[in-house]
N, C-alpha and C positions, 0 to 999 in steps of 0.2 A: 056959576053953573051948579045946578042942584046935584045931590052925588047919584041919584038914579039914572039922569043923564048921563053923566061922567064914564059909569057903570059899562053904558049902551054905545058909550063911543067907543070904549074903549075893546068890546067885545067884536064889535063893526072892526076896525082898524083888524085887531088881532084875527080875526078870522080872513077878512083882508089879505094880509102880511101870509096866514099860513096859506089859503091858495093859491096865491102867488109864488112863494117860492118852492113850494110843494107839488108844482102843475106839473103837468107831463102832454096834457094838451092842452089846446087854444081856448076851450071851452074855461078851464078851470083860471085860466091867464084873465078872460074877460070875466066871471063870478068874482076871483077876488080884486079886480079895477072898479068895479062896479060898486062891492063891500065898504071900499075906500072913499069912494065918493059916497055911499050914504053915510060915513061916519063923518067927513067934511061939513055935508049937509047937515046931518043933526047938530054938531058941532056949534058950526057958526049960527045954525038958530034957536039953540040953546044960549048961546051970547047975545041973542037982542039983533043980529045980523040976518033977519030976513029978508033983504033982498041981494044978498051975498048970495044966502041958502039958495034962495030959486032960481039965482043964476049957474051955481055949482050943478044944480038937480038936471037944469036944462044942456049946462056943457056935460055931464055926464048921460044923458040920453042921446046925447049926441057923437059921443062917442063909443056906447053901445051900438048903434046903428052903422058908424062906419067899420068895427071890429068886426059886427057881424055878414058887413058884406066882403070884410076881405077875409073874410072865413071861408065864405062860399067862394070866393076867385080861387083860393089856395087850394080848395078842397075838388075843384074842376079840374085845377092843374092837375094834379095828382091820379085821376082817373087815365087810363090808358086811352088812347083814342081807337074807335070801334072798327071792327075789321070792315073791308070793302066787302058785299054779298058775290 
């Protein structure tokens, strides 16, 4: 792996790593899941593992998509329910 790669994984992950454990909300939870998985992805296709990479790329939109719908369940929850007129 060339060092500019290297470089770029390793900035992906750390940035990753910091919003993740630095989150205070769900928003910040999924940026740095996401960070993680583009550093996986570059990763492995910086090693010659292209169809690793596009499998990793696709499980992680995939689990953007499910985060963000249980974003939204949690975030209905949380809403009072409206008075009767």
């Amino acid at each position: 792996m060339a060092w500019e790669s290297t470089i770029v994984v390793a900035l992906l992950a750390g940035l990753g790593l910091v919003s993740i454990l630095a989150s205070r909300h769900r928003l910040s939870l999924l940026v740095g899941s996401q960070l993680l998985s583009l550093a996986a992805v570059r990763a492995l296709a910086a090693a010659g593992q292209r169809e690793l990479a596009m499998l990793s790329l696709v499980f992680a939109v995939i689990i953007l998509l499910i985060a963000l719908r249980l974003g939204q369940d949690a975030e209905a929850a949380e809403q009072p329910p409206e008075p009767p007129p």
